[in-house]
C-alpha positions in Angstrom: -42.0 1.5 41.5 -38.7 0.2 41.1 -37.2 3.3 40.8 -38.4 4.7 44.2 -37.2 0.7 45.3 -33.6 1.5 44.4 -30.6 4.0 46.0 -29.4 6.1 44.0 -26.0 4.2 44.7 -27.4 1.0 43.1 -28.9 3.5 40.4 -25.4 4.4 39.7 -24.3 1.0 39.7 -26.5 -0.3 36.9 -26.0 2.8 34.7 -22.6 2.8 35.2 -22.4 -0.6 34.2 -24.1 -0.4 30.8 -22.5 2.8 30.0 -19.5 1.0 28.9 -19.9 -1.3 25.4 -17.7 -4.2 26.8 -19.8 -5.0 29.5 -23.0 -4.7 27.3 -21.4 -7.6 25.3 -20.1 -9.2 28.4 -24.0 -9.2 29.5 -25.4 -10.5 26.2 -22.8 -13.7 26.1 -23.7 -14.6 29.4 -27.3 -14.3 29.4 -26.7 -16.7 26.5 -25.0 -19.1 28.3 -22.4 -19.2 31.2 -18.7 -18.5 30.5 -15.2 -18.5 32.5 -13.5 -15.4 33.5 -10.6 -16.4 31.5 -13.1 -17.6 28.2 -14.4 -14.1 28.8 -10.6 -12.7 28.5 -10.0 -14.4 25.2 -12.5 -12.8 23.2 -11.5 -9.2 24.0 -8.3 -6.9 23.2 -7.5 -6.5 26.7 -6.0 -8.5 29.5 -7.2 -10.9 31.9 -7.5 -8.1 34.5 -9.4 -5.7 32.4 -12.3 -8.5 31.9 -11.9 -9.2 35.6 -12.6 -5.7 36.6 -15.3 -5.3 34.0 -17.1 -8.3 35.2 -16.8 -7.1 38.7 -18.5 -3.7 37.6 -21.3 -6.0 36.7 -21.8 -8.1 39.4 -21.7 -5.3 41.7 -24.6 -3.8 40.0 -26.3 -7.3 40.2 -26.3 -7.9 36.5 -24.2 -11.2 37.3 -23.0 -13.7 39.3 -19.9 -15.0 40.2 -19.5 -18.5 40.6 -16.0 -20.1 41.8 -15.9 -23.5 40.0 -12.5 -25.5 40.7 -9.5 -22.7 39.5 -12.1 -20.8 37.5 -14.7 -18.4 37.9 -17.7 -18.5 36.5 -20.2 -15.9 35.0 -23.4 -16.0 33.9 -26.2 -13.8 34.1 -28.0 -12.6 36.3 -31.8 -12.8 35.8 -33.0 -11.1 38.7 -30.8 -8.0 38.3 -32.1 -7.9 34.8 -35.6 -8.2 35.4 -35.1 -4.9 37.7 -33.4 -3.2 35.2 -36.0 -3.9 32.6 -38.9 -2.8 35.0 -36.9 0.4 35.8 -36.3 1.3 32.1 -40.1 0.3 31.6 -41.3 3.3 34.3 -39.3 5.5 32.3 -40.5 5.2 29.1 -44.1 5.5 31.2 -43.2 8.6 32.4 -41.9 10.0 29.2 -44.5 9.1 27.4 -47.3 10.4 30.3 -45.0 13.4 29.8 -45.5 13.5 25.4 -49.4 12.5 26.2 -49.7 16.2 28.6 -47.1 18.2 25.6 -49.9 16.6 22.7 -52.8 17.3 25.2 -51.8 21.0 25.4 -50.6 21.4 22.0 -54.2 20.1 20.9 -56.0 22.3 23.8 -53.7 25.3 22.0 
């Protein structure tokens, strides 16, 4: 199970990550197709630093890489990191719904 596969630092990490709407959106344009730091900076209401330090939030929970390209850094995502996201979100919804099966199986036994 990935979730038995991952620390709960690295737990943190991802959660932590997409708990903030920004870097959901940061994740969705660069899945889509790669993008500067400072391309990045231009479509948001903060400054160049903010979008630094949210795209750092996101590599270190593997969600993207970093790529230094000439003076800019690149970002695009990262489709490992997303893969083990998806498979951890996938045993929960397993577990919840073994969990609703047992709650309908007693319900019904009732």
């Amino acid at each position: 199970m990935v979730v038995d596969q991952m620390s709960d630092a690295e737990l943190d990490r991802l959660f932590q990550a997409f708990a903030d709407a920004t870097r959901r959106d940061i994740v969705a344009r660069v899945t889509a197709g790669e993008y500067s730091v400072s391309g990045l900076a231009a479509l948001y209401a903060m400054s160049f630093a903010a979008v630094q330090k949210h795209v750092a939030v996101l590599e270190r929970a593997s969600l993207v890489t970093k790529e230094k390209r000439g003076r800019e850094q690149i970002v695009r995502g990262n489709h490992e990191g997303l893969q083990k996201a998806r498979r951890l979100l996938d045993e929960y919804e397993v577990i919840w719904r073994q969990r609703a099966d047992r709650i309908a199986d007693i319900l019904a036994e009732g």
